[in-house]
C-alpha positions in Angstrom: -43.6 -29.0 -10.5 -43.2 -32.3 -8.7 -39.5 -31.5 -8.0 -41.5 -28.5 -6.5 -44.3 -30.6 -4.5 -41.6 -32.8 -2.9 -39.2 -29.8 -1.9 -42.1 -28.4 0.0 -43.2 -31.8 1.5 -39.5 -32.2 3.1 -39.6 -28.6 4.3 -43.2 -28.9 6.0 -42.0 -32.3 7.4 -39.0 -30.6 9.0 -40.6 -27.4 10.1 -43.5 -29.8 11.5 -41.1 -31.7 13.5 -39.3 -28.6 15.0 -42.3 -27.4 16.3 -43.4 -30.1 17.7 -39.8 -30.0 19.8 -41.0 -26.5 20.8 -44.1 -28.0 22.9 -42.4 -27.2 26.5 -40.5 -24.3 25.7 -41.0 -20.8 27.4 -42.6 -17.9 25.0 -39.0 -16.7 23.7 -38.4 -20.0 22.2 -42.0 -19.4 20.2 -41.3 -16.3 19.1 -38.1 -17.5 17.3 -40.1 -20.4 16.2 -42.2 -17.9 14.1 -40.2 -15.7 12.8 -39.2 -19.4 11.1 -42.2 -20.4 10.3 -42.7 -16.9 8.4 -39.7 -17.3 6.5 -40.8 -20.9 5.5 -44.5 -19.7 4.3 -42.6 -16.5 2.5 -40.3 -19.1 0.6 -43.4 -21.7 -0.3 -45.4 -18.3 -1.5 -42.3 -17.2 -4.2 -42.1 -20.5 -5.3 -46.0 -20.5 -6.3 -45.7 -17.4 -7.4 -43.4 -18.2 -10.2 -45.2 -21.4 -11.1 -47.9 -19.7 -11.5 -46.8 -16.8 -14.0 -45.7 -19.9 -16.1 -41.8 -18.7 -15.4 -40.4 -22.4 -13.9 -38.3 -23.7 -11.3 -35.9 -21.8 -9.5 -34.3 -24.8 -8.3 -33.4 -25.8 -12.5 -31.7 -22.9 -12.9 -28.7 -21.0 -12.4 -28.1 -17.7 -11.4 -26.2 -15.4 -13.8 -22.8 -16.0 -11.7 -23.6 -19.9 -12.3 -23.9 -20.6 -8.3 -27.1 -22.9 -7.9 -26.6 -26.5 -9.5 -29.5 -28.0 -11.5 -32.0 -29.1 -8.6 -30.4 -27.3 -5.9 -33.1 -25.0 -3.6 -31.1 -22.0 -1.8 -34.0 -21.6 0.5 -34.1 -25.2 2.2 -30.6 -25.0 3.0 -31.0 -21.7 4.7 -33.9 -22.8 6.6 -32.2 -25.9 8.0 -29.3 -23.7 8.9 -31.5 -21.3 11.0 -33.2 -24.4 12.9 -29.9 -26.1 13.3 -28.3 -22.9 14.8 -31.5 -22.7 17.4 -31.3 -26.0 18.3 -27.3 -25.9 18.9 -28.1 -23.0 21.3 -31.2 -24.8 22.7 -28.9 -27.3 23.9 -25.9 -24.6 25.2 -28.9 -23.3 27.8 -29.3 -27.3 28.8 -25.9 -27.5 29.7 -26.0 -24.1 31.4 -29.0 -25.4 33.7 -27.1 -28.4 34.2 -24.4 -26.1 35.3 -27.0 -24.4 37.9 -28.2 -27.7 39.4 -24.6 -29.0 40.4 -23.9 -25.5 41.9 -26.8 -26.3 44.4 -26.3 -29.4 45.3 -22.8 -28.1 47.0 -24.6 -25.8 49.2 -25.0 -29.5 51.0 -21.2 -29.2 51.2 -21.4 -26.2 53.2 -19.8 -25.8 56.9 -20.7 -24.2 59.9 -18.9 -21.3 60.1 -18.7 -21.6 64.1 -19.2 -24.4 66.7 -21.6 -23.6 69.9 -25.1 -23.6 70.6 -28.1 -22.5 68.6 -29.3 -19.7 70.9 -32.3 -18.2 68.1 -33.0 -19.8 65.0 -34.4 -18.8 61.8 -38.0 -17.2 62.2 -38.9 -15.4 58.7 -42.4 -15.7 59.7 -42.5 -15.0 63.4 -41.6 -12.1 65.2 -38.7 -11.7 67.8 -38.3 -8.9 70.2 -34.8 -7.5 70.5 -34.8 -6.1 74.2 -31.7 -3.5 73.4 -34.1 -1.7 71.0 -37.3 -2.8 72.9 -38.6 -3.8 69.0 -40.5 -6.4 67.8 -38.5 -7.9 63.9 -38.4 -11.4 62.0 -34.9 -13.3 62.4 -33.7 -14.0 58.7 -30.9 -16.0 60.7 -29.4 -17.9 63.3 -27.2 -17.1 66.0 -24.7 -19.5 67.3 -23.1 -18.8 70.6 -19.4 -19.8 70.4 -18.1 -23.0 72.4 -14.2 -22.8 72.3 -13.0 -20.2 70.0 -14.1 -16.6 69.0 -13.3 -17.1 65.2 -15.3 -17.0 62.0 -15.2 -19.3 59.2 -16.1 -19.0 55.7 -19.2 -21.8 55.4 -18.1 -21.9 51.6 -15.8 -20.7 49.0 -16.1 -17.5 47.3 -15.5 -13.7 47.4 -16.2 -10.7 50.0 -19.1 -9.1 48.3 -19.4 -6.4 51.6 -17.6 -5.4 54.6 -20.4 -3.3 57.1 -20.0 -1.4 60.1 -23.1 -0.2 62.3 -25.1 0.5 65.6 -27.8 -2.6 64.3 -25.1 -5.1 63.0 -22.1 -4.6 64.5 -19.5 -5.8 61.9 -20.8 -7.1 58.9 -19.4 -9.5 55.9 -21.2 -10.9 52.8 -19.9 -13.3 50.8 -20.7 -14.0 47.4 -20.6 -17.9 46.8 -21.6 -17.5 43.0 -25.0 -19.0 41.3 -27.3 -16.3 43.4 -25.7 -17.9 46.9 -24.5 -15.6 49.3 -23.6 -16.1 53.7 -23.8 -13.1 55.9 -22.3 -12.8 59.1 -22.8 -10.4 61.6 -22.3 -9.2 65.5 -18.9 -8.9 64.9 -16.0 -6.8 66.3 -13.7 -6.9 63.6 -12.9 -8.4 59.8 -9.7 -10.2 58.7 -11.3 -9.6 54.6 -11.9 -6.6 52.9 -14.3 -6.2 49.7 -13.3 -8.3 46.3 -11.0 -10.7 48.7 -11.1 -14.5 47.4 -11.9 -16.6 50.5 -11.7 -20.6 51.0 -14.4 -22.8 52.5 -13.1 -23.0 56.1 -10.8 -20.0 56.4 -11.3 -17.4 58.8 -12.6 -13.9 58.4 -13.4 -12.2 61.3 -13.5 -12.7 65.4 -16.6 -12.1 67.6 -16.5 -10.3 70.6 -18.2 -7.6 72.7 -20.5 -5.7 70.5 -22.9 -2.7 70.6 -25.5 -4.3 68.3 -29.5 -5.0 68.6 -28.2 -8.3 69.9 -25.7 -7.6 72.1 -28.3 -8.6 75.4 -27.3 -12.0 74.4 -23.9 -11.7 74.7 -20.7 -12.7 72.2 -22.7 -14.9 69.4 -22.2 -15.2 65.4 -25.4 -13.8 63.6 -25.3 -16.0 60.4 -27.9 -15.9 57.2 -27.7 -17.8 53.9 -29.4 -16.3 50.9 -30.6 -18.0 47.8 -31.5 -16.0 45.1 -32.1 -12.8 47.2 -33.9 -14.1 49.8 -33.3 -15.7 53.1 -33.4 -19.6 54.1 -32.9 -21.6 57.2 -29.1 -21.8 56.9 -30.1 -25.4 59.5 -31.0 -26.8 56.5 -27.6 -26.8 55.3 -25.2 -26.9 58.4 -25.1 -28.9 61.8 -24.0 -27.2 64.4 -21.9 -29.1 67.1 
């Protein structure tokens, strides 16, 4: 019985100090804690059981294939398995994040994928009127009227997610730059990429020109947008253009 006492002691120790691991963890991490801490009470509950009805300890005897030593318990060993298995992948998901926040910090390492003048900036929450369609929209971008050349850069590495043609865009290409980052650039008159190319930070995929778009009242510019995680930001925050 006290081989029992102290069996349970070092499992409620254990269990007590996984849980106390689990303080800052989101609810899927609970819910696995749990299902443990089930498993645990349902292994402490047989074990009473079979003191009680007077039929001894499980852990000082063998099973009929001879597999459990004198004074080894099965279920403490498969506990400690399950909370070592959750904490290994506990610590794969750290890594992962880790993972995340270097991705992020390149978008500092981004370039501007033209060098001009800023002619409208990013306006999310203010309203612009576009004289060639006499409306009235946010601007989820800037536009950058070219200074000595009429070609487009890639502001990062990555892949050609879209190529668009329209009346409201002009030509269109979205690249995907992994980690939920994605560049658009628009108020083009042609693409040197097509969909699922592999770009380079720097290389050029398409030439502005005269175009037929909602902005074409302001003459040859680059309409450029960065997204992060699906929505828009000020793409100034990551570039300088000279």
């Amino acid at each position: 019985m006290n081989n029992n006492n102290n069996r349970f002691s070092r499992m409620k120790s254990k269990i007590k100090n996984f849980f106390i691991k689990l303080r800052n963890r989101d609810t899927s991490f609970l819910i696995i804690a749990l299902c443990i801490m089930l498993l645990a009470t349902a292994v402490v509950w047989r074990y009473s059981t079979r003191s009680d009805n007077g039929q001894g300890n499980l852990a000082e005897e063998e099973t009929p294939g001879g597999d459990i030593l004198v004074h080894e318990d099965p279920y403490e060993e498969y506990v400690q398995g399950i909370i070592d298995d959750f904490q290994n992948a506990e610590d794969d998901d750290d890594e992962d994040d880790e993972g995340v926040k270097t991705q992020e910090t390149d978008l500092k390492a981004m370039s501007a994928p033209l060098s001009g003048e800023v002619i409208r900036e990013f306006t999310i929450d203010d309203l612009v009127y576009y004289e060639a369609i006499g409306e009235w929209r946010v601007h989820k971008g800037i536009d950058i009227k070219p200074r000595d050349t009429l070609l487009i850069e890639s502001a990062l590495a990555g892949k050609v997610e879209a190529v668009n043609n329209s009346e409201i865009t002009a030509t269109e290409i979205i690249i995907d730059h992994g980690n939920n980052v994605k560049t658009l650039y628009s108020n083009l008159v042609s693409a040197n990429v097509k969909v699922g190319d592999t770009v380079e930070k720097g290389q050029v995929i398409g030439n502005l020109g005269k175009t037929v778009s909602i902005e074409a009242t302001d003459g040859a510019h680059l309409h450029f947008e960065v997204i992060v995680d699906g929505k828009q930001v000020n793409p100034l925050d990551y570039i300088t253009i000279e």
